[in-house]
C-alpha positions as CSV (number, residue, x, y, z in Angstrom):
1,X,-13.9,-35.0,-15.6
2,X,-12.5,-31.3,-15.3
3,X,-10.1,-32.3,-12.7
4,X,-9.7,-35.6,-12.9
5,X,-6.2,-35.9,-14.7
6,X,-5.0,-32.7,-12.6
7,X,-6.2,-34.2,-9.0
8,X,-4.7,-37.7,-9.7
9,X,-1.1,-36.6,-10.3
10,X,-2.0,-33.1,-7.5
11,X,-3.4,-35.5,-4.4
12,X,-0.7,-37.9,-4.2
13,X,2.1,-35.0,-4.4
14,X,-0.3,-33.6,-1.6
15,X,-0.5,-36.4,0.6
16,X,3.0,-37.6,0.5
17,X,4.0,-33.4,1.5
18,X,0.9,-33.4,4.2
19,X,2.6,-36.5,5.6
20,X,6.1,-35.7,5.3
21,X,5.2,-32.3,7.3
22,X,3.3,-33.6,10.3
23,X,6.1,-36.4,10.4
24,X,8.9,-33.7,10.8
25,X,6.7,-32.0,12.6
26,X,6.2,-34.3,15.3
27,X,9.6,-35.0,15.6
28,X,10.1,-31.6,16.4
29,X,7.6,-31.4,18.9
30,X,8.7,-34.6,20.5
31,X,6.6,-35.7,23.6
32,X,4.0,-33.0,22.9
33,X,2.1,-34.2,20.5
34,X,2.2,-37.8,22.2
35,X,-0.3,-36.4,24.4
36,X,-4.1,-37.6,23.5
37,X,-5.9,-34.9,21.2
38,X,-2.9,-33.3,20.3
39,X,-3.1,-32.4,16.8
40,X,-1.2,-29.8,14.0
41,X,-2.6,-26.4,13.2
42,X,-2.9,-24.9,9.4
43,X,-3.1,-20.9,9.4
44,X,-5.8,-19.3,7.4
45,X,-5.0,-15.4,7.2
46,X,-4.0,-14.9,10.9
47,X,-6.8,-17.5,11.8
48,X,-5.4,-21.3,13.0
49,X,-7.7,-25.0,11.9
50,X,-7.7,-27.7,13.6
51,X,-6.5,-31.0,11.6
52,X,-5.9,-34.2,12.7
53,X,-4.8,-37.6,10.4
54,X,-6.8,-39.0,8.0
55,X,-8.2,-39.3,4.8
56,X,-7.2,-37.2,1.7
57,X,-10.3,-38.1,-0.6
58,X,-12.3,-34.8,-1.8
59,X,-14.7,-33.6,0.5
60,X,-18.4,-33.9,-0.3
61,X,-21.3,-32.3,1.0
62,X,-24.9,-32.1,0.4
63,X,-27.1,-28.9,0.0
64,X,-28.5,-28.8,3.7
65,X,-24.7,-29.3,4.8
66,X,-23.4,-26.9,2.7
67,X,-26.1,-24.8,4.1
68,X,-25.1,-25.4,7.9
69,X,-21.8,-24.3,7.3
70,X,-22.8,-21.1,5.8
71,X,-20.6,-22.1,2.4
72,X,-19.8,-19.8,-0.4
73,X,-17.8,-19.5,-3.8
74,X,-17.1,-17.5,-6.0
75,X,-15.3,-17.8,-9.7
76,X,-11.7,-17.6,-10.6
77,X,-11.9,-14.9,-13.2
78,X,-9.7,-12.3,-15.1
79,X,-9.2,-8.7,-13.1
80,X,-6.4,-6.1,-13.3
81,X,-3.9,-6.5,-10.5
82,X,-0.9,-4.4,-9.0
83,X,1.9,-5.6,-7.0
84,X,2.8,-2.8,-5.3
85,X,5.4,-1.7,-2.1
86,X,3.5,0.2,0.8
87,X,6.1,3.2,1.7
88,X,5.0,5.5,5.0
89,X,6.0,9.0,4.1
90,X,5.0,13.1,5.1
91,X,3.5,15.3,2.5
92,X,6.2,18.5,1.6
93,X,6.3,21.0,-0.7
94,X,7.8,21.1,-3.8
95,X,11.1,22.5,-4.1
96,X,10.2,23.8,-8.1
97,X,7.3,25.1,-6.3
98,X,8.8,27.6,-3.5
99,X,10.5,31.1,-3.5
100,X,12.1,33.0,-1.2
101,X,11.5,36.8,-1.3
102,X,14.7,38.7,-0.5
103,X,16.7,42.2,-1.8
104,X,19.4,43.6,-2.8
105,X,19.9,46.9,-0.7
106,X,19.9,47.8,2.6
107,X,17.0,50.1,3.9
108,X,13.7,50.1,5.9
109,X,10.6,48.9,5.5
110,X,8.0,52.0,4.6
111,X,4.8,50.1,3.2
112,X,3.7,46.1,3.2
113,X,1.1,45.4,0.5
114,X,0.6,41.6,1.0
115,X,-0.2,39.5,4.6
116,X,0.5,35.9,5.9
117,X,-2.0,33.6,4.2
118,X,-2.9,35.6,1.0
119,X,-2.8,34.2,-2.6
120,X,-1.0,36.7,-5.5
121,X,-0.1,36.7,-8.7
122,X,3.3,37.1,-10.1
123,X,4.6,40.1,-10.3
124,X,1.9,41.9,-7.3
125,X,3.9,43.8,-5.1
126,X,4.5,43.2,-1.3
127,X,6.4,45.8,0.3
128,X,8.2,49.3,-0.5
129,X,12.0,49.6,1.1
130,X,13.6,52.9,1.2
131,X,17.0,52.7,0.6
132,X,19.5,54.0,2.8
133,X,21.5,55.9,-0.1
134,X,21.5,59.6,0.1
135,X,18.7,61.3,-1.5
136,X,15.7,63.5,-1.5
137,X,13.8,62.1,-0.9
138,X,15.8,58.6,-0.9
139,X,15.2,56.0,-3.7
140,X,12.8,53.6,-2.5
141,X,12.7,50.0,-4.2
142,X,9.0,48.0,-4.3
143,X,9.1,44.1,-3.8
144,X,7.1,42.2,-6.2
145,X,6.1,38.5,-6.0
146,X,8.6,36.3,-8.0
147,X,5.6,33.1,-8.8
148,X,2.2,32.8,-8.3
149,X,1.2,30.9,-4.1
150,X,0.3,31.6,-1.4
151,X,2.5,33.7,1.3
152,X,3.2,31.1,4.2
153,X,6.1,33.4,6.1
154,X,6.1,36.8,6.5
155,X,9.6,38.1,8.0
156,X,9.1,42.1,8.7
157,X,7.2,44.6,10.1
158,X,6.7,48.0,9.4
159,X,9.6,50.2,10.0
160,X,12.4,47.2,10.0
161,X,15.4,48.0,8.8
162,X,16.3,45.0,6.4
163,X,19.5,44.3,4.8
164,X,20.7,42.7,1.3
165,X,19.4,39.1,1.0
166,X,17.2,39.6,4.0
167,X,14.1,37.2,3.2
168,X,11.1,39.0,3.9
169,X,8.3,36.5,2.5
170,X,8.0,33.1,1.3
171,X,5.8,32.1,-1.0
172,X,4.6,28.4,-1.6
173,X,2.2,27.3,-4.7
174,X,0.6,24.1,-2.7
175,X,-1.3,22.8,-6.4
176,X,2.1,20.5,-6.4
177,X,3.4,18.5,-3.2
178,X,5.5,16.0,-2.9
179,X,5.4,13.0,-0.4
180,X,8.9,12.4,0.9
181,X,8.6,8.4,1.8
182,X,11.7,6.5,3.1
183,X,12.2,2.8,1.1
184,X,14.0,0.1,3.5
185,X,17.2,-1.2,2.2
186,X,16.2,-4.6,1.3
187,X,13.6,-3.0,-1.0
188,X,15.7,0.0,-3.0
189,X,16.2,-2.0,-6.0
190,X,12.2,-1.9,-6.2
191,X,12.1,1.6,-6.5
192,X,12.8,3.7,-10.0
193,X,12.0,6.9,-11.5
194,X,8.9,7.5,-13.0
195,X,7.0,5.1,-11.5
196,X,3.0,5.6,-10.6
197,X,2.2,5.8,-6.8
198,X,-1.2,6.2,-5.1
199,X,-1.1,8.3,-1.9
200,X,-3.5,8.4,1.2
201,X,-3.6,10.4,3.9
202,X,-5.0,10.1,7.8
203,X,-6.7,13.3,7.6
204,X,-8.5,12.8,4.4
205,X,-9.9,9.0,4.8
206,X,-11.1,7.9,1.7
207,X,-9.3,9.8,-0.7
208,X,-7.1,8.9,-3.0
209,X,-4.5,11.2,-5.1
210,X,-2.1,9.9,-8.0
211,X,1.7,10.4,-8.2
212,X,4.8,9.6,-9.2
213,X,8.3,9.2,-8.3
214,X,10.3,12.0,-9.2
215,X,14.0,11.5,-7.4
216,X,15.3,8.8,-5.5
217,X,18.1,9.7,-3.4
218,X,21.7,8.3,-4.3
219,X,22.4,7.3,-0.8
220,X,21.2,6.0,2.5
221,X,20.4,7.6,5.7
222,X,23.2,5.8,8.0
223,X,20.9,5.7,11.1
224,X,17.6,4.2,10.1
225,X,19.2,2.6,7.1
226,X,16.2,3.9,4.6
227,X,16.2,5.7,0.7
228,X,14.5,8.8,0.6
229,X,12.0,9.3,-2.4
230,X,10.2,11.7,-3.4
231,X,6.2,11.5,-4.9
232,X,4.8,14.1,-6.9
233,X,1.1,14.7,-6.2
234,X,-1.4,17.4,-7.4
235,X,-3.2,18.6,-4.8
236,X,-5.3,21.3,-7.1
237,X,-8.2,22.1,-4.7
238,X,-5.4,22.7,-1.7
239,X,-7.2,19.9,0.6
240,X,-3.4,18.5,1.4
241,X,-1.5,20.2,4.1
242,X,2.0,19.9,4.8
243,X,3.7,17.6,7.2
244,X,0.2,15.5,7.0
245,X,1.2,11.5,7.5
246,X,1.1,9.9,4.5
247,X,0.7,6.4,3.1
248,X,1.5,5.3,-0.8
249,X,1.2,2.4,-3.3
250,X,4.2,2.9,-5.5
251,X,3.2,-0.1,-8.6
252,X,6.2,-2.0,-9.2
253,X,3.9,-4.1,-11.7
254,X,0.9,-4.3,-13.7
255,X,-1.4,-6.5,-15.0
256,X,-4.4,-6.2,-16.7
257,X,-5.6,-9.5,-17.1
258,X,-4.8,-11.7,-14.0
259,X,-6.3,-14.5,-13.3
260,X,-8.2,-13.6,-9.6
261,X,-9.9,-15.3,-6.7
262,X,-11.0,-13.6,-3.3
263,X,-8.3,-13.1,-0.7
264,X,-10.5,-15.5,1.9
265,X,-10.0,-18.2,-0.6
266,X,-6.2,-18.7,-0.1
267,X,-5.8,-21.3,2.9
268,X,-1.9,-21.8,4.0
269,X,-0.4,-24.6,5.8
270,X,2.9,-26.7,6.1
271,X,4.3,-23.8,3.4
272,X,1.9,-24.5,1.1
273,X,-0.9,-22.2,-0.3
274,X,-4.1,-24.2,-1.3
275,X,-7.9,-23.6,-2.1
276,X,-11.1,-26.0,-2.2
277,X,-12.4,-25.9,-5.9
278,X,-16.0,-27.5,-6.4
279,X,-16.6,-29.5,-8.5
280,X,-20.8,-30.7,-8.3
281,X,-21.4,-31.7,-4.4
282,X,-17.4,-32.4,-4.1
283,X,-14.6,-29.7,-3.1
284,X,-11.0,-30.5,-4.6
285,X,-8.2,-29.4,-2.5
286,X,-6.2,-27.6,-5.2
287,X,-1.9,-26.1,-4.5
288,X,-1.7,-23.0,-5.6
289,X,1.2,-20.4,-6.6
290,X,0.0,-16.7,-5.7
291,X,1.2,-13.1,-7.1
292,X,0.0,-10.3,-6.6
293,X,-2.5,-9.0,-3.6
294,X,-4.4,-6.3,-2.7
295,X,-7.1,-5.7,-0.1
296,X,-9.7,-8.0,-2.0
297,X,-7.7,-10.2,-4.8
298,X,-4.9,-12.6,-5.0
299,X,-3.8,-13.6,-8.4
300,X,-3.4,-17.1,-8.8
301,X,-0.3,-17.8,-11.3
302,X,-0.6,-21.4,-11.0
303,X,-3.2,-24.6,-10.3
304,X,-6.2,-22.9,-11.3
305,X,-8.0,-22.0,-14.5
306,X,-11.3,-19.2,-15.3
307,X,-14.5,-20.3,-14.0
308,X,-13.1,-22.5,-11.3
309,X,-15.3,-22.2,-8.3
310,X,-13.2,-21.8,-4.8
311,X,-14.7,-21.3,-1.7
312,X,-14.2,-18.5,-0.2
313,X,-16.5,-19.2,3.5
314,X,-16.3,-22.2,5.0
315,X,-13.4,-23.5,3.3
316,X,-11.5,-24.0,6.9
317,X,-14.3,-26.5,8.0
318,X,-14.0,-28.5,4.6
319,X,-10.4,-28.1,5.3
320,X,-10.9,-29.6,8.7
321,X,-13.0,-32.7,6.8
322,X,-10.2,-33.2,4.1
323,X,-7.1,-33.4,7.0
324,X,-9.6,-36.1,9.0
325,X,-12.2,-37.6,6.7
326,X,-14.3,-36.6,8.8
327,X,-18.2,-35.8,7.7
328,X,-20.8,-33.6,9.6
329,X,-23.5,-34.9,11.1
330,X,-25.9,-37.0,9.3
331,X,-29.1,-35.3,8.2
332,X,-32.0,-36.2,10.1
């Protein structure tokens, strides 16, 4: 039989770890667990079983009892996977993307051609300043747009006298942001140049936009003890906004051929990470070594091969039957 070879050698390892555990384990709890009913608890994804002593034989279940317990499987099969690191960070602009507007002579403002908000070219011109050199008239000098953005400070007014280096715009192209996301210190050696990221943010549910890491910062921040890095995103239809919150996926690996079962089919207790393969009307209890995870998908890296069925509802009641030996009711 499929697992035949793979249980016998699996369920004796299992027991003699199940019993080892909830021998410690009572030790540990002392008087506690003396008390009638008192029995250990196995966590299933934030969720607790109850277990008690018992048998260790594979569960087996008819049709109408599979049914009463609402059971479901699904196949171990081959899916691409990520492991990735979740960093919390604020969308910026880009610094290759920014300019200041400034002069070189001192004078007063005589014409603005350009107002907060507005897109222009490079080269359009913004303002006229008439120089303060003696003249007639005086010379004036006209202000023209270093790069292509949008004008997101505007510094004079009409009639200000201005002097050398005075910044009178700044312009901002907002087609390329950056997320500045902070990596805590026991994760830095994670984190490398070039690597992909996928970026969310709270104002724009549902929507995804690529990156990658572009600089990593050569030193800590001594109070919160976190990396800076920085995530290039395109943001071509302007729907990002600066200083949004921001959440991203940088991929520390990739594969495109993992072997996958459902997230609700991973069971954990006593340190070790099991699931209940069926095999006809029986359900294996089957140690497991996990990889990567993502909101649906764990990859398995270990106990299981393609087309093994695991159950992925219900599997904490035939937990609960395994630990006891137990059996539901008999059908009528």
């Amino acid at each position: 039989m499929k697992y035949k070879m793979r249980m016998q050698t699996s369920m004796r390892a299992c027991a003699a770890k199940m019993i080892y555990g909830m021998s410690v384990g009572l030790m540990g709890l002392g008087g506690l667990l003396a008390l009638p009913g008192a029995i250990p608890q196995a966590l299933a994804h934030g969720g607790q079983i109850e277990v008690g002593g018992g048998a260790r034989s594979p569960v087996q279940l008819s049709i109408r009892q599979q049914q009463a317990i609402a059971l479901k499987v699904a196949p171990a099969s081959f899916r691409p996977m990520e492991k990735v690191l979740n960093l919390n960070g604020v969308v910026q602009g880009s610094p290759n993307h920014q300019a200041d507007v400034t002069l070189r002579i001192s004078g007063q403002v005589t014409a603005i051609y350009a107002n907060l908000g507005e897109t222009v070219r490079v080269g359009q011109e913004l303002a006229r300043v008439q120089s303060r050199l003696i003249g007639d008239p005086p010379p004036s000098v006209t202000i023209t747009a270093p790069m292509a953005g949008v004008i997101d400070a505007r510094n004079i007014v009409l009639g200000q006298a201005v002097e050398p280096n005075t910044v009178l715009f700044h312009i901002s192209n907002p087609s390329q942001l950056i997320v500045v996301a902070r990596v805590y210190e026991e994760d830095v050696d994670k984190i490398q140049l070039g690597q992909e990221a996928r970026v969310r943010v709270l104002g724009l549910p549902g929507q995804t936009f690529l990156g990658r890491v572009t600089f990593v910062s050569p030193a800590l921040n001594p109070v919160n003890r976190t990396l800076a890095v920085w995530i290039r995103i395109a943001n071509p239809r302007g729907v990002l906004k600066l200083n949004m919150f921001a959440q991203a996926a940088v991929v520390l690996q990739r594969d495109n051929a993992a072997l996958t079962v459902p997230n609700a089919a991973v069971l954990e207790a006593n340190g070790e990470k099991f699931v209940f393969v069926r095999e006809g009307d029986k359900y294996h209890r089957v140690e497991v070594a996990t990889g990567a995870r993502d909101d649906q998908y764990t990859e398995i890296t270990h106990g299981l091969v393609p087309g093994d069925e695991v159950v992925t509802q219900g599997n904490r009641e035939v937990y609960t039957m395994w630990m006891t030996g137990g059996q539901l009711k008999s059908e009528e």
